[in-house]
N, C-alpha and C positions, 0 to 999 in steps of 0.2 A: 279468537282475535289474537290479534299482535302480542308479542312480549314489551314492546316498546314503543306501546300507540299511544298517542295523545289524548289524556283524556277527554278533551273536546270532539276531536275523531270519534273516539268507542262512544261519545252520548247521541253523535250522528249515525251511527252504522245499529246501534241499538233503535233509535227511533226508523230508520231505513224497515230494519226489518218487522218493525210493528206495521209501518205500513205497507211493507210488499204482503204481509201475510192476508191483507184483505183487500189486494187490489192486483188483475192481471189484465193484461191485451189480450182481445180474442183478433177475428181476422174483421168479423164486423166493429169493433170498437178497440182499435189497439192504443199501446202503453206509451203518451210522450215524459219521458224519460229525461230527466236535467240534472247535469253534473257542472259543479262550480267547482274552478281551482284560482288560486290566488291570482292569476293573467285572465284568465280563459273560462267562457261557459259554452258550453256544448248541450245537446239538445237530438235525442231522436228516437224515431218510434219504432214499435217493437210490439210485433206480436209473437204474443208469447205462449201460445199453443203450440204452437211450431218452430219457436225458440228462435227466430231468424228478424235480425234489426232491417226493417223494411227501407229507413232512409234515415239520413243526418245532419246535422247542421252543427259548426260552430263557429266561431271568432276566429278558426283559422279555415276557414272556406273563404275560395277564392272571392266570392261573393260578396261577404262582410268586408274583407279584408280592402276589395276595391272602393266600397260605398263609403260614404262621409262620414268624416271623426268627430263627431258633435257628442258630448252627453257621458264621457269616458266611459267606464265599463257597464255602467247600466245603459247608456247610450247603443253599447255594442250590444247588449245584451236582447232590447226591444229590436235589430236587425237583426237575430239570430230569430228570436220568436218570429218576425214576418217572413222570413225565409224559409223556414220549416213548415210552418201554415201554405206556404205558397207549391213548398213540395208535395206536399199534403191534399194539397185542393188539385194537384195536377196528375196525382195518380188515384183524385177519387176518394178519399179518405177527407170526409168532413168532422166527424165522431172521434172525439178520443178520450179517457182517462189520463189524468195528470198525475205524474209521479214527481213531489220532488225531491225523492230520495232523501229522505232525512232534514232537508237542510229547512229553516225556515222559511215562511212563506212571506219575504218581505225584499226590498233590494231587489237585485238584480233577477234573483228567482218572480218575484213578479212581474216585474218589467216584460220578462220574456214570455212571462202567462199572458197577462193582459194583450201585450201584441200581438201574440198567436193567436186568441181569440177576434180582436179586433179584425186580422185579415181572414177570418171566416171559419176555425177551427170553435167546433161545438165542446166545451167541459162545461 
C-alpha cells in the first residue's frame, strides 16, 4: 500500500482483500463489483476467469444521468442497481456474487444491492 493512504482507505482495501480472497466470478456466476467515491457509485460485472468486465453501470451513464433526481445519492445509487440488473437480465446473466469491495454493507452500497435484486439479479 500507499506511503500516504488514509487510514480509513488502508482499513477498506485491507478488508477488500479478505474478501476478494474468498469470492470470484466464474462465466456461469459472475462478480458484481461496487465502487463508492465521494460523487459517484459505479457498479459492474466481471468475470473473473477470463479477467474481462462484461458490463457497467454508474452515476455517470447516460441513463442515470437522464432519469429523475429524487433520493440524492442513495437515490442515484438504487438507479445504478436497476440499471446494471437490467443490463444483466438483457445479456442473460441472472446469477451473481456481490462484491462490495471493502466498503460496508449499508447506505448507498445497499441501496444499489437491494435494487439490483429487486429488478431480478439472483445474490
Amino acid at each position: 500500500m500507499g506511503k500516504n493512504i488514509n487510514p480509513r482507505e488502508a482499513a477498506r482495501l485491507k478488508r477488500k482483500m479478505s474478501i476478494r480472497k474468498k469470492i470470484a466470478g466464474s462465466q456461469e456466476r459472475p462478480r458484481l463489483s461496487v465502487f463508492r467515491s465521494d460523487k459517484h457509485i459505479y457498479a459492474q460485472i466481471v468475470d473473473d476467469t477470463r479477467g474481462m468486465t462484461l458490463m457497467a453501470a454508474s452515476t455517470l451513464s447516460p441513463e442515470v444521468r437522464e432519469g429523475e433526481r429524487t433520493g440524492g445519492k442513495v437515490g442515484s445509487a438504487k438507479l445504478v442497481g436497476q440499471l446494471i440488473a437490467r443490463k444483466a437480465r438483457d445479456s442473460g446473466i441472472t446469477k451473481v456474487v456481490f462484491d462490495r469491495n471493502g466498503f460496508i454493507y449499508h447506505g448507498r452500497i445497499q441501496a444499489l444491492a437491494d435494487a439490483a435484486r429487486d429488478a431480478g439479479l439472483d445474490f
